[in-house]
C-alpha positions in Angstrom: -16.7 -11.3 13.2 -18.4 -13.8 10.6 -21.1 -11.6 9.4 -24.3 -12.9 7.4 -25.4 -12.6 4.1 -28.3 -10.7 5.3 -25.8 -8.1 8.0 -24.2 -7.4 4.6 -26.9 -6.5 2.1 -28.4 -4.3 5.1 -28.8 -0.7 4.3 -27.3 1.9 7.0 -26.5 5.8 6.7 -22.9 5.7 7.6 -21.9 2.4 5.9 -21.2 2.0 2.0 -20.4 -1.5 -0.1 -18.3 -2.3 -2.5 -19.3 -5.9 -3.8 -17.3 -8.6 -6.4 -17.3 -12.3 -7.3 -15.0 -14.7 -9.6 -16.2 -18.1 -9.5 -16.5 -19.2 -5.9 -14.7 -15.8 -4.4 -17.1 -13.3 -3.6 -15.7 -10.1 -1.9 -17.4 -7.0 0.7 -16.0 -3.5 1.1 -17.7 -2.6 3.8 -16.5 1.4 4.0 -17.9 3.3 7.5 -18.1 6.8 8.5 -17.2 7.1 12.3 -16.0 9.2 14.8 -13.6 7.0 16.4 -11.3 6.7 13.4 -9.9 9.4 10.8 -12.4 9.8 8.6 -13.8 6.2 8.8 -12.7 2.3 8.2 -13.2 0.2 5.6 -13.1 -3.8 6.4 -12.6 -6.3 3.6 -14.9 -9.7 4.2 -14.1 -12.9 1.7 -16.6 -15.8 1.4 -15.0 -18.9 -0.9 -18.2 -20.4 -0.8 -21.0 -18.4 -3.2 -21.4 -15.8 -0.1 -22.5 -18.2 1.9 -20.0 -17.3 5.2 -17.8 -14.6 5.1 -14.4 -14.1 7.0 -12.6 -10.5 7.5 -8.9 -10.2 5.4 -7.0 -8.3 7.8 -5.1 -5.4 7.3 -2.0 -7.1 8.3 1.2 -5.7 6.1 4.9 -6.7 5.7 7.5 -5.0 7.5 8.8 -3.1 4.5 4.8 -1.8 4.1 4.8 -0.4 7.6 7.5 1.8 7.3 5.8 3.1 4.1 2.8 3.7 6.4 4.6 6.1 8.8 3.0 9.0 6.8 -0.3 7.8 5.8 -3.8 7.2 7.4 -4.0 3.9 8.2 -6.0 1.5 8.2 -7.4 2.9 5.1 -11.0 3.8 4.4 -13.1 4.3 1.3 -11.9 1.6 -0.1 -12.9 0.5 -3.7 -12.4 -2.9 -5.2 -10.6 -2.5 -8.6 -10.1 -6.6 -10.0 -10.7 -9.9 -8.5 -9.6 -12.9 -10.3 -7.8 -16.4 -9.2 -4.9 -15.2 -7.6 -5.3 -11.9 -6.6 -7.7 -8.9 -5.4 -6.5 -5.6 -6.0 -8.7 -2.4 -4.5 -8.0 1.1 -4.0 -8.3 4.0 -1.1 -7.7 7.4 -1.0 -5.9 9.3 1.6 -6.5 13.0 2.5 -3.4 15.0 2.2 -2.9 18.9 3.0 -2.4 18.7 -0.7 -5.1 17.5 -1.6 -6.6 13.5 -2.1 -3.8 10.8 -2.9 -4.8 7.3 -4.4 -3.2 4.3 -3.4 -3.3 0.6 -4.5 -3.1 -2.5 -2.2 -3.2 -6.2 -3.2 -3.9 -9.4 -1.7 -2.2 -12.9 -2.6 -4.7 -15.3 -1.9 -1.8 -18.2 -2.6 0.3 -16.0 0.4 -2.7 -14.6 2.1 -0.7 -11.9 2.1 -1.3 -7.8 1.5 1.3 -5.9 -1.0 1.2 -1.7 -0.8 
């Protein structure tokens, strides 16, 4: 889904943003609480155009990141975005551990269009 300007600035109960922009990048965390998933899921939309259009990053990891995954909640959900620049956005999640909450960090090359764990 391509969602508007106007679905994303839209208040709703279960649903929390995160927003940035660098120059013409400007990012969405869109965090929601549901039933279906553990806990909730967060989707990541780009626009490259002043948030004009937006398109959805997908959670789509290397090989080597799926096998780190085996163990944690995944996708991951209240997500927070840390840095956006030219090259890079970096965010963060937690994940809900008998212990206690973990935080992670993920990255995305926009050169590779590719997520790092």
């Amino acid at each position: 889904m391509k969602p508007t300007r106007e679905y994303l600035a839209a208040p709703e109960i279960a649903r929390s943003r995160d927003e940035a922009s660098h120059g013409t990048r400007h990012v969405v965390v869109e965090n929601v609480t549901t039933q279906q998933y553990l806990g909730g899921k967060s989707t990541v939309y780009l626009s490259v155009d002043d948030g004009v259009t937006f398109a959805v990053l997908d959670w789509n990891v290397a090989m080597l990141g799926r096998l780190k995954l085996l163990v944690r909640e995944w996708p991951p959900h209240d997500v927070r975005i840390e840095h956006l620049d030219d090259t890079a956005l970096r965010l963060s999640y937690c994940e809900h551990t008998y212990d206690g909450p973990v935080d992670y960090r993920a990255s995305y090359c926009f050169d590779n269009k590719t997520w790092r764990l």
